[in-house]
C-alpha positions as CSV (number, residue, x, y, z in Angstrom):
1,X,38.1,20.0,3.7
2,X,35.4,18.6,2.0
3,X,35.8,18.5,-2.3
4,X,32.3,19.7,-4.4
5,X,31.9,17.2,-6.5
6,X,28.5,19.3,-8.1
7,X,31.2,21.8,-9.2
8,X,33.2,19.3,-11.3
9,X,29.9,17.4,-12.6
10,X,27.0,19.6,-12.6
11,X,26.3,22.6,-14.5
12,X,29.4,22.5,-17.3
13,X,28.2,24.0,-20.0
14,X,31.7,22.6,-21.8
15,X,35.0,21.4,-21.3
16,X,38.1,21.5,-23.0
17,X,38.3,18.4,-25.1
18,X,41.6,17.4,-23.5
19,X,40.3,17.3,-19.8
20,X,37.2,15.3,-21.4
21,X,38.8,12.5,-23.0
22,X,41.0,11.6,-19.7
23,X,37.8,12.0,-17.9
24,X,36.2,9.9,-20.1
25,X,39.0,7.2,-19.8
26,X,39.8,7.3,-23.6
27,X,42.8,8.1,-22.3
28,X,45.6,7.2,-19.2
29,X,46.6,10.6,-19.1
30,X,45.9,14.5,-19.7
31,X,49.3,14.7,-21.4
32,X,48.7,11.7,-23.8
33,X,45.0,13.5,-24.2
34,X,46.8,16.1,-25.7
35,X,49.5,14.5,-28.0
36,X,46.5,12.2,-29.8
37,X,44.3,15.6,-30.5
38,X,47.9,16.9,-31.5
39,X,48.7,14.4,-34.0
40,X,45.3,14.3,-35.8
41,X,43.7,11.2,-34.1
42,X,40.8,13.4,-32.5
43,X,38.3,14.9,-35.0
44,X,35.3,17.2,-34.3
45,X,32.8,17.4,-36.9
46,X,34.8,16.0,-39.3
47,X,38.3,18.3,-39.0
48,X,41.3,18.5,-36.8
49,X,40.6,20.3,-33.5
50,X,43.0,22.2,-31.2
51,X,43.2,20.8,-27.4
52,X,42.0,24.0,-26.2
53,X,38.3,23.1,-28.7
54,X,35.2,23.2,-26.0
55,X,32.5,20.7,-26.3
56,X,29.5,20.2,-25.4
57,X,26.8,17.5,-25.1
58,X,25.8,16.4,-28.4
59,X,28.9,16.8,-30.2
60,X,30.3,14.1,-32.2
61,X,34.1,13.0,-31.9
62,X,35.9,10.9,-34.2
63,X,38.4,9.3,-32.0
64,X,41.4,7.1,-33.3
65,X,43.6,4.1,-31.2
66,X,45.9,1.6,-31.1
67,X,49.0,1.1,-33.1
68,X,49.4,0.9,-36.5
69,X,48.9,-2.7,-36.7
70,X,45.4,-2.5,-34.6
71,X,44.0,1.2,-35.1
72,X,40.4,1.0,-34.2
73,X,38.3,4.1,-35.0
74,X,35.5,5.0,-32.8
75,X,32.9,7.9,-33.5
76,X,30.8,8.9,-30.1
77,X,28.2,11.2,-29.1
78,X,29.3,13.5,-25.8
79,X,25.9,12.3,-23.7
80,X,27.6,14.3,-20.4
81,X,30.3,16.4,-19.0
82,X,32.6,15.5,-16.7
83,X,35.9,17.6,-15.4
84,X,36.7,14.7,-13.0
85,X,38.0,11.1,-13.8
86,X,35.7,8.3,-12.3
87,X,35.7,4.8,-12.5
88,X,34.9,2.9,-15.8
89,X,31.4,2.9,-15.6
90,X,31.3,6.3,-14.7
91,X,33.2,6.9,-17.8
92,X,30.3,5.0,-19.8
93,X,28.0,7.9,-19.0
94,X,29.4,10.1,-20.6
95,X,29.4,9.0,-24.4
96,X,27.7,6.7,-26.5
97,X,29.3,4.9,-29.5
98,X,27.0,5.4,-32.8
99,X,25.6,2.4,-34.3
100,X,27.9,2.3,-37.7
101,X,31.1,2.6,-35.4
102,X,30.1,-0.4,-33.6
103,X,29.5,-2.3,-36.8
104,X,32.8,-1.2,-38.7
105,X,34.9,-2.3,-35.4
106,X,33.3,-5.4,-35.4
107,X,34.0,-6.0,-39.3
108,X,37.9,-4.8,-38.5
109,X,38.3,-6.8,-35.8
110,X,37.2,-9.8,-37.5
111,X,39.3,-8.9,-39.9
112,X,42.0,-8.8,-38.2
113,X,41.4,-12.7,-37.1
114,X,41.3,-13.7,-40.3
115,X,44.5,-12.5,-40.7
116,X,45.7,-14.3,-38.2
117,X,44.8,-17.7,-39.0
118,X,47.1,-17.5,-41.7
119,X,50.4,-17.5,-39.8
120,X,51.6,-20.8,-38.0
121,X,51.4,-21.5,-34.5
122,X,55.5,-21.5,-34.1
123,X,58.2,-21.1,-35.9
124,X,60.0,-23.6,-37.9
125,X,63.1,-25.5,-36.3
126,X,66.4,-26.1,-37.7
127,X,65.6,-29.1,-40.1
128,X,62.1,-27.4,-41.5
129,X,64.1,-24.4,-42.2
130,X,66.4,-26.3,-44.5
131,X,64.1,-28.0,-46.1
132,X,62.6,-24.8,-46.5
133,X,65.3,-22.9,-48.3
134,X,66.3,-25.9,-50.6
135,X,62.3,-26.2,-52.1
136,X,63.4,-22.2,-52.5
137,X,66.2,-22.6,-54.2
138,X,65.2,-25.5,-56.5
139,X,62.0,-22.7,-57.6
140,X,64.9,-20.5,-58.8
């Protein structure tokens, strides 16, 4: 039995945001696709969305990832449709980043960099560690 692929890639008019977002590997799973939109980290226009919200090409996602610690928000433009998950450059296809969320990534990320200069490469071993809490106490 031969599979259509013109059915899952031509002629969508839209898809369910859910089923886009895996297709567009934004995310490992359909499941996962759903808690993120779920949770708030998936914005259409602007608002919360529901998974069930159909898209089309044109729209503009604000899309939120990472932990806490390393959240990087992206806002795309859907440039195609896609009901099937493809390889990674497949996935390119089918949004493009706008120019401002490219630039505010870059700034967070360098950010972030900066940040961690400040810590030490290791940890301090027994001796620096005492030395360490007596020039505390003697502050006090």
């Amino acid at each position: 039995m031969k599979k259509n692929t013109d059915d899952n890639t031509q002629g969508l008019v839209k898809i369910r945001l859910d089923k886009w977002l895996w297709a567009a590997r934004f995310y490992r799973t359909r499941t996962l696709a759903k808690q993120a939109i779920e949770s708030g980290r998936v914005h259409y226009g602007g608002s919360r969305v529901k998974t069930s919200k159909e898209i089309s090409v044109g729209d503009e996602l604000t899309i939120r990832q990472g932990s806490a610690t390393a959240m990087t928000e992206k806002t795309v433009i859907v440039e195609a449709l896609s009901a099937q998950r493809g390889n990674a450059t497949a996935a390119e296809v089918l949004y493009s980043e706008t120019k401002e969320s490219e630039t505010r990534r870059a700034y967070y990320a360098e950010q972030r960099k900066l940040a961690n200069l400040a810590r030490p490469d290791d940890k301090p071993n027994k001796k620096e560690r005492r030395d360490l809490q007596r020039f505390k106490n003697k502050q006090d």
